[in-house]
Backbone as a chain_set.jsonl record, in Angstrom:
{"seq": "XXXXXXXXXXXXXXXXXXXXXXXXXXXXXXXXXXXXXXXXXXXXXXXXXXXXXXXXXXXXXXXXXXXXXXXXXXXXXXXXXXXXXXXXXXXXXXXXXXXXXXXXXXXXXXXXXXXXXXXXXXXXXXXXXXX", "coords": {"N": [[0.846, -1.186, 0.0], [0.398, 2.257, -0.892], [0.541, 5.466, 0.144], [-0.274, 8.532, -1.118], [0.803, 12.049, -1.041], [-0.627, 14.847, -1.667], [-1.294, 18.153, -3.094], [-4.476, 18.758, -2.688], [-5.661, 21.413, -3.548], [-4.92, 21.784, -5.847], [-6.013, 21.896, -9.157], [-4.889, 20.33, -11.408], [-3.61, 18.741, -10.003], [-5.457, 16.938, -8.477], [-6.696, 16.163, -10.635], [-4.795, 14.526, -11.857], [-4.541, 12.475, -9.766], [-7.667, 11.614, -9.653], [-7.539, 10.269, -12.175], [-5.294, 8.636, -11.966], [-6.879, 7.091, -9.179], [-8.544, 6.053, -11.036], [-7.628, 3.749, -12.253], [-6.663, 2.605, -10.547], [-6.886, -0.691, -9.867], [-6.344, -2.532, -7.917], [-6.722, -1.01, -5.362], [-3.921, 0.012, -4.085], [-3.13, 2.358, -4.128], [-3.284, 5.585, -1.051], [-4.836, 8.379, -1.35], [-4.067, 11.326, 0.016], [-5.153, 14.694, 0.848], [-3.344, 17.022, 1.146], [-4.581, 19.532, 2.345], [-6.271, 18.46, 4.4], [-5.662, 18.122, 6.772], [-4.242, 15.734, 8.961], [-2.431, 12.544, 9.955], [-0.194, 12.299, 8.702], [2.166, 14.256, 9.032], [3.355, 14.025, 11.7], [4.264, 11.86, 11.811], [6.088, 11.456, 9.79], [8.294, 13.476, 10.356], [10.527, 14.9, 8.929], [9.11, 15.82, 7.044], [8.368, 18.543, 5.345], [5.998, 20.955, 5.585], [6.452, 22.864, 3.293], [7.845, 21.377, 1.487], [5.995, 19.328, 0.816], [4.302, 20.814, -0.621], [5.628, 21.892, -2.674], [6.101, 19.409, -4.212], [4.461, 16.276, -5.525], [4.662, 13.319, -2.12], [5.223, 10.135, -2.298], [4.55, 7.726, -0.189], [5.731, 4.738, 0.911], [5.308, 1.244, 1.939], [7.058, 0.36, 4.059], [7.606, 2.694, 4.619], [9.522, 4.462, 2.996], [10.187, 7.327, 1.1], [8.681, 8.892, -1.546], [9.954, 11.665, -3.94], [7.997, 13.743, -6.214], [8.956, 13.278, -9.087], [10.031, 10.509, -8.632], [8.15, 9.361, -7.248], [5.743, 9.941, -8.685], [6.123, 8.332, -10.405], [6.742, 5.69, -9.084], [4.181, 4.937, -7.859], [3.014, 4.286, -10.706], [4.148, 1.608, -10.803], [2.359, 0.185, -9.356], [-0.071, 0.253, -10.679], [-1.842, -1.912, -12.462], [-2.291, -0.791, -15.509], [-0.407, 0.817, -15.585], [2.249, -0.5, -15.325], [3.698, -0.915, -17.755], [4.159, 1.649, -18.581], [5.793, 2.586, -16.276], [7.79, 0.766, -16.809], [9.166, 1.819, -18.943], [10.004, 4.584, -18.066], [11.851, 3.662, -16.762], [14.233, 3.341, -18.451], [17.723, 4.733, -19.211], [18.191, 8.121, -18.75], [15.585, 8.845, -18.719], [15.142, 9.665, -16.383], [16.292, 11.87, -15.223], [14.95, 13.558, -17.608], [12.176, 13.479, -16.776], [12.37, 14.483, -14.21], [12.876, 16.882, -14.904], [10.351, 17.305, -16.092], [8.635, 17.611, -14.933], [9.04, 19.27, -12.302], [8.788, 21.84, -13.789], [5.745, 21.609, -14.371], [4.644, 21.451, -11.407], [5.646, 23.651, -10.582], [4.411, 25.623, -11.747], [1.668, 24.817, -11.621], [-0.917, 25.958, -10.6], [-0.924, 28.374, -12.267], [-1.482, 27.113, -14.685], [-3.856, 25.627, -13.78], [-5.584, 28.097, -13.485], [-5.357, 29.336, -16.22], [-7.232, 26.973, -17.061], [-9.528, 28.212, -15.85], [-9.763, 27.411, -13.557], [-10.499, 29.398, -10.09], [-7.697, 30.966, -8.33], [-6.32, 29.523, -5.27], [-6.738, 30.899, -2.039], [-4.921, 30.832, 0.152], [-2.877, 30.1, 3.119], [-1.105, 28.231, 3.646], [1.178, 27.778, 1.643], [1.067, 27.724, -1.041], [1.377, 30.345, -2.175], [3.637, 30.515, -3.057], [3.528, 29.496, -5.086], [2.907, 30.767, -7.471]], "CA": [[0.0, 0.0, 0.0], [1.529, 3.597, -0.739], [-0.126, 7.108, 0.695], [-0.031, 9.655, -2.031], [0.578, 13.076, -0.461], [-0.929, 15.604, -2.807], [-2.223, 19.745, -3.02], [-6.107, 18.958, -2.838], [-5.973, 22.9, -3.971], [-4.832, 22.061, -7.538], [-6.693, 21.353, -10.366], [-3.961, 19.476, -11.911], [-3.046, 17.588, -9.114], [-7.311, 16.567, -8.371], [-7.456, 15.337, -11.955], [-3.965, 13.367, -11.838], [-5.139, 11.684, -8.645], [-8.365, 11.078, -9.707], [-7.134, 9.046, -13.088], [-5.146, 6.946, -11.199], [-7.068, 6.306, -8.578], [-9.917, 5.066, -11.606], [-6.856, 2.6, -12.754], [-5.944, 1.196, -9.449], [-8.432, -1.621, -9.36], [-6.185, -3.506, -6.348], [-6.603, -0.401, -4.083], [-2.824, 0.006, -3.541], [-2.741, 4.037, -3.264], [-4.23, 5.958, -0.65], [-4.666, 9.657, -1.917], [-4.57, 11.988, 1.173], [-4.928, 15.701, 0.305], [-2.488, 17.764, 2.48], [-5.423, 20.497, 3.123], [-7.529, 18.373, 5.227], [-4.912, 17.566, 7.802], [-4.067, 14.276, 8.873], [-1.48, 12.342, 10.798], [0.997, 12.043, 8.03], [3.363, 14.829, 9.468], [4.563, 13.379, 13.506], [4.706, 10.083, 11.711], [7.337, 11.959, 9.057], [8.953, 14.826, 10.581], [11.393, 15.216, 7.663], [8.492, 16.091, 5.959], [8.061, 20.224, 5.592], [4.703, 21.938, 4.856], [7.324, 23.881, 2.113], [8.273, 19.807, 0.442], [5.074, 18.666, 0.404], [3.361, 21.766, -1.659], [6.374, 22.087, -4.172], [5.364, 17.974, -5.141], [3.516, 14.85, -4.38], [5.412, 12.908, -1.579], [4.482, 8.989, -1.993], [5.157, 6.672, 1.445], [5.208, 3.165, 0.749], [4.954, 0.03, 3.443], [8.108, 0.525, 4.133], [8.197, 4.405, 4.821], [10.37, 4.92, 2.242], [9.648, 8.537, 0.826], [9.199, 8.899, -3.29], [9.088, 12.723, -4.515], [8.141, 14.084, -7.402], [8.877, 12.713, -10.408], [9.715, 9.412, -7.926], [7.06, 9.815, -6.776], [5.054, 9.385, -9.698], [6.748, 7.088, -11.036], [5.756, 5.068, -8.258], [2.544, 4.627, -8.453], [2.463, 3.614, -11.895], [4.558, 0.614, -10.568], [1.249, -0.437, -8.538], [-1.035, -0.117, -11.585], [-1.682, -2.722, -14.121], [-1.859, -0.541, -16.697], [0.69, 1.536, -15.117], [3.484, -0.9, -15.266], [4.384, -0.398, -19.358], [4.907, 3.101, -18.579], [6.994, 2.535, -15.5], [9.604, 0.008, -17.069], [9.647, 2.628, -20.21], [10.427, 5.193, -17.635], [13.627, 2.916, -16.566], [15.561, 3.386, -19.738], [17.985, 5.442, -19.188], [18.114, 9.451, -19.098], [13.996, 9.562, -18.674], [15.398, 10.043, -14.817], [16.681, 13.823, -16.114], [14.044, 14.295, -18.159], [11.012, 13.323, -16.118], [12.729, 15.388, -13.201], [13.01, 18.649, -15.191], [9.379, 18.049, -16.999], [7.969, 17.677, -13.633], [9.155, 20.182, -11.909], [8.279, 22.58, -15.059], [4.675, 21.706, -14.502], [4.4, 21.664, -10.641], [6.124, 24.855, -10.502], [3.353, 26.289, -12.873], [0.212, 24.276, -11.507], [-1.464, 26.899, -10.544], [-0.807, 29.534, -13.412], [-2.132, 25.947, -15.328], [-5.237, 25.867, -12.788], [-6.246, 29.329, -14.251], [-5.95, 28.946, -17.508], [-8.341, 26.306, -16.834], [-10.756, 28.853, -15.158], [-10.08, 27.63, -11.664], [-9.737, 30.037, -9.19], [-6.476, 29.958, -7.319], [-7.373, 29.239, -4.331], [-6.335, 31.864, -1.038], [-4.171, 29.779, 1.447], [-1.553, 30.33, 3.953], [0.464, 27.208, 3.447], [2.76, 27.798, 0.773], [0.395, 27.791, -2.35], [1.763, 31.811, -2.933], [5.367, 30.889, -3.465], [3.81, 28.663, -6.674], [2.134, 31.491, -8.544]], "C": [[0.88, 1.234, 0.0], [0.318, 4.697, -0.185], [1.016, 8.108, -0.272], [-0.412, 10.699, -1.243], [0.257, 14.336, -1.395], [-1.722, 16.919, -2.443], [-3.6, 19.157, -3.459], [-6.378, 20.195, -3.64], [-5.897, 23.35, -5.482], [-5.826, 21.234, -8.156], [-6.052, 20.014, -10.995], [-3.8, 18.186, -11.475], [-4.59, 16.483, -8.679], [-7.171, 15.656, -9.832], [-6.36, 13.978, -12.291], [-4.316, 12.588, -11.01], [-6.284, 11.018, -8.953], [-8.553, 9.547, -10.916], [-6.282, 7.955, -12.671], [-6.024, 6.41, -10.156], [-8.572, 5.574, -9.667], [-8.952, 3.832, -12.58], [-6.251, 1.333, -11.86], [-6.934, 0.327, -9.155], [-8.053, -2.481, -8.081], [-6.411, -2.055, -5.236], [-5.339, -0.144, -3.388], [-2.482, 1.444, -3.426], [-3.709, 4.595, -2.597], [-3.988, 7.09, -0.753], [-4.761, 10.554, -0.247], [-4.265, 13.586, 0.592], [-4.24, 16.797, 1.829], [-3.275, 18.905, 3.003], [-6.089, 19.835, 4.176], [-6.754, 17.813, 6.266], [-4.271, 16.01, 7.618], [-2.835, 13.764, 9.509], [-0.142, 11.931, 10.332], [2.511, 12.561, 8.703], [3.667, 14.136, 10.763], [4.679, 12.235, 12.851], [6.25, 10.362, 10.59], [7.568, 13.039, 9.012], [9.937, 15.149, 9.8], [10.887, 15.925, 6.54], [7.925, 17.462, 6.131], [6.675, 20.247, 4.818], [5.57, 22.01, 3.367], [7.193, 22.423, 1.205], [7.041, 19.841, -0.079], [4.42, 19.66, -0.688], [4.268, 21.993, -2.595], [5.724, 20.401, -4.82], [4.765, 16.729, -4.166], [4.665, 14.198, -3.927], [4.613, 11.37, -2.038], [5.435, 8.099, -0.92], [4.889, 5.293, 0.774], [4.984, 2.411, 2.501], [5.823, 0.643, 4.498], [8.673, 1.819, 5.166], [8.787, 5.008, 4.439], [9.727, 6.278, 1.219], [9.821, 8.498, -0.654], [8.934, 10.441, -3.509], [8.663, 13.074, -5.849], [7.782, 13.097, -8.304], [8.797, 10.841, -10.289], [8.697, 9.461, -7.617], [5.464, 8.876, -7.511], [5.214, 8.246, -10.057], [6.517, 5.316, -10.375], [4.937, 4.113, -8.137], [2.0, 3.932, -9.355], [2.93, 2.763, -11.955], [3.279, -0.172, -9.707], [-0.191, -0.566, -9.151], [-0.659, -1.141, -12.675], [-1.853, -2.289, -15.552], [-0.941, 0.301, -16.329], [2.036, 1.401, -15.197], [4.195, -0.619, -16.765], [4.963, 0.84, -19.156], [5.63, 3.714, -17.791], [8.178, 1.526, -15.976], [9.636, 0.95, -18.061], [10.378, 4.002, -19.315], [11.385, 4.669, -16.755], [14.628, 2.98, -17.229], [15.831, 4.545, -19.019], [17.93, 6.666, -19.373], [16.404, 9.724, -18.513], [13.875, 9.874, -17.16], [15.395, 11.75, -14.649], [15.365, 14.003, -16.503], [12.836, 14.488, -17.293], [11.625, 13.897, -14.93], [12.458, 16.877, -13.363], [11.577, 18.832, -15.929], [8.484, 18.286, -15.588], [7.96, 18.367, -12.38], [9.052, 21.748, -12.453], [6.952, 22.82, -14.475], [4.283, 21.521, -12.593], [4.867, 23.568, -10.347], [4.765, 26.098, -10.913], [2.309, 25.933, -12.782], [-0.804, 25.219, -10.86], [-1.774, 28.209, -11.772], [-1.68, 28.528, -14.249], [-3.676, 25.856, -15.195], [-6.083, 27.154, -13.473], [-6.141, 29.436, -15.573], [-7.118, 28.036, -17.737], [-9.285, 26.396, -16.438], [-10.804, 28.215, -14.063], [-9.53, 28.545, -11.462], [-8.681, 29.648, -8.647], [-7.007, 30.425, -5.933], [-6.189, 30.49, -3.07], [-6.071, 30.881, -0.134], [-3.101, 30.684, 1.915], [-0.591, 29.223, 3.914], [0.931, 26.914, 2.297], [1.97, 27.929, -0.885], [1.097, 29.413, -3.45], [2.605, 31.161, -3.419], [4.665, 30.076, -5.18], [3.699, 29.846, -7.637], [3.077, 32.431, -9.253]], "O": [[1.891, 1.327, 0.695], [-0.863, 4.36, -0.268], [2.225, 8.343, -0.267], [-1.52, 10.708, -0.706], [1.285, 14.792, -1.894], [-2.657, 16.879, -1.643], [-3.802, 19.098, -4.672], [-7.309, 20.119, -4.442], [-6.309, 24.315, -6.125], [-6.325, 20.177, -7.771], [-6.599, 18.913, -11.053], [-3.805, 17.08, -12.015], [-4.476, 15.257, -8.66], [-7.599, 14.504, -9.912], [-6.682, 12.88, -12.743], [-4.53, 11.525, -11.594], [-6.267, 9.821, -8.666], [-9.159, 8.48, -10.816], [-6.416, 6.752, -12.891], [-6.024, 5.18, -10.114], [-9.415, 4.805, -9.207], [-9.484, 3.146, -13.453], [-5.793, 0.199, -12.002], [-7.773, 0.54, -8.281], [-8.874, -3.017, -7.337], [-6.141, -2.359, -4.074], [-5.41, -0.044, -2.164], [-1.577, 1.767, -2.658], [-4.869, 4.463, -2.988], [-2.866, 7.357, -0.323], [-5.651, 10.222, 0.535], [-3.239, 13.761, -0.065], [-4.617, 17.084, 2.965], [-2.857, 19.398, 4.051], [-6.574, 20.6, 5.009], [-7.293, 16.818, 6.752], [-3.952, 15.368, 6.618], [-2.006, 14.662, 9.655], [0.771, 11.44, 10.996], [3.535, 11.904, 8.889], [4.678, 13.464, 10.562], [5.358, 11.417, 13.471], [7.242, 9.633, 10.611], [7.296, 13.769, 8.059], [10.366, 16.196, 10.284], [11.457, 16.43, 5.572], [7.053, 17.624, 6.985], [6.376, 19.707, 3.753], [5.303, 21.239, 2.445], [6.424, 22.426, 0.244], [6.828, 20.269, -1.213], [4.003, 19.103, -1.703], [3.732, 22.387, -3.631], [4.972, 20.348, -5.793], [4.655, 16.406, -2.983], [5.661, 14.177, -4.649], [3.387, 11.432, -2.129], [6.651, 7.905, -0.907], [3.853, 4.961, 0.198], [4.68, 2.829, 3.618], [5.469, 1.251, 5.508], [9.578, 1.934, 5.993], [9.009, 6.106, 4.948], [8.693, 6.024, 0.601], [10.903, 8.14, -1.117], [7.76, 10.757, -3.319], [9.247, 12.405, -6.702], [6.805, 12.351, -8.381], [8.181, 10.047, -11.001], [8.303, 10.146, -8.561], [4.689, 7.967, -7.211], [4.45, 7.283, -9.996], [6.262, 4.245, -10.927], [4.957, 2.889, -8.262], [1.011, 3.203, -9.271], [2.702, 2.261, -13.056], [3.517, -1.358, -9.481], [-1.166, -1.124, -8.646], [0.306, -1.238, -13.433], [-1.676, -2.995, -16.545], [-0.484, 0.654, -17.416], [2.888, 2.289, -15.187], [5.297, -0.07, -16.772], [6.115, 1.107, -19.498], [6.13, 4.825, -17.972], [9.321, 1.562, -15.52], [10.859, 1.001, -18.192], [11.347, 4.501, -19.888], [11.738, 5.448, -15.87], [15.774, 2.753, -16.839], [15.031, 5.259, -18.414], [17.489, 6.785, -20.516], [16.113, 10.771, -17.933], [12.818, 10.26, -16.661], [14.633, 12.529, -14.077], [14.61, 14.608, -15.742], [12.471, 15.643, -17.075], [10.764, 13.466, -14.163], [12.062, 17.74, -12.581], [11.281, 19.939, -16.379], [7.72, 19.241, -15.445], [7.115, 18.181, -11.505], [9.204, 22.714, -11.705], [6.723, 23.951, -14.047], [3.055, 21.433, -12.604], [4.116, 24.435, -9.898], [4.43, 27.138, -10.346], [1.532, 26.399, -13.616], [-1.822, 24.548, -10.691], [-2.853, 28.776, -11.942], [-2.741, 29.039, -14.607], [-4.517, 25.956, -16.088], [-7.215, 26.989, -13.927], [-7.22, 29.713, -16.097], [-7.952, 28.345, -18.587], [-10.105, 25.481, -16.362], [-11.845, 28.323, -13.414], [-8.5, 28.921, -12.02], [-8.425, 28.471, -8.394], [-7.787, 31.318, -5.601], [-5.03, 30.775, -3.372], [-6.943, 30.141, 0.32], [-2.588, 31.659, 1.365], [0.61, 29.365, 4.144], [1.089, 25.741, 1.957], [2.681, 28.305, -1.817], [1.24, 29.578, -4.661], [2.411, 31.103, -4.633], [5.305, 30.148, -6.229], [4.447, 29.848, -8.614], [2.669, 33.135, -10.176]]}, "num_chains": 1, "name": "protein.A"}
């Protein structure tokens, strides 16, 4: 089982979450959206407000922390249609790339969000520094 740590506040991040979780048919991620609290942080004090809202954190069994682009990557090791496009993201270099496209588009998920006619949403934990 992994716990996907994810901005509830994005658009982006709501619609990535919601397509995997309509692919995971074993139930192996549990989506938790970092607005509505939750007992993730005292269980991983390593883990900053600041981390978690630059990208998704994923926890496995284990406790082993995935960010980002790991992160992702992940995940699509725990779907069955997921797995083709995690051994293709094993070849070499797509480590680089899928680092720098993914931090491109978190960086910008918000500016993204509005183009898309969501509001951005008014928070105090860390949502400004994206915009």
């Amino acid at each position: 089982m992994l716990t996907a740590l994810y901005d509830g506040d994005c658009l982006v991040c709501q619609s990535t979450c919601e397509t995997l979780r309509a692919l995971d048919w074993r139930k192996r991620i549990h989506f938790v959206d970092l607005h509505d609290g939750g007992d993730f942080l005292p269980r991983h004090p390593e883990l900053t407000r600041d981390e978690l809202m630059r990208e998704i954190h994923v926890i496995d069994a284990a406790g082993e922390v995935f960010a980002g682009f790991a992160g992702t990557r992940r995940m699509l090791k725990e779907l069955p249609l997921g797995v083709p496009l995690w051994l293709l993201l094993q070849l070499p270099g797509t480590d680089a790339i899928g680092k720098r496209v993914y931090r491109f588009i978190a960086r910008r998920r918000y500016r993204i969000n509005a183009l898309l006619g969501n509001e951005l949403p008014e928070c105090a934990d860390g949502c400004q520094m994206l915009r």
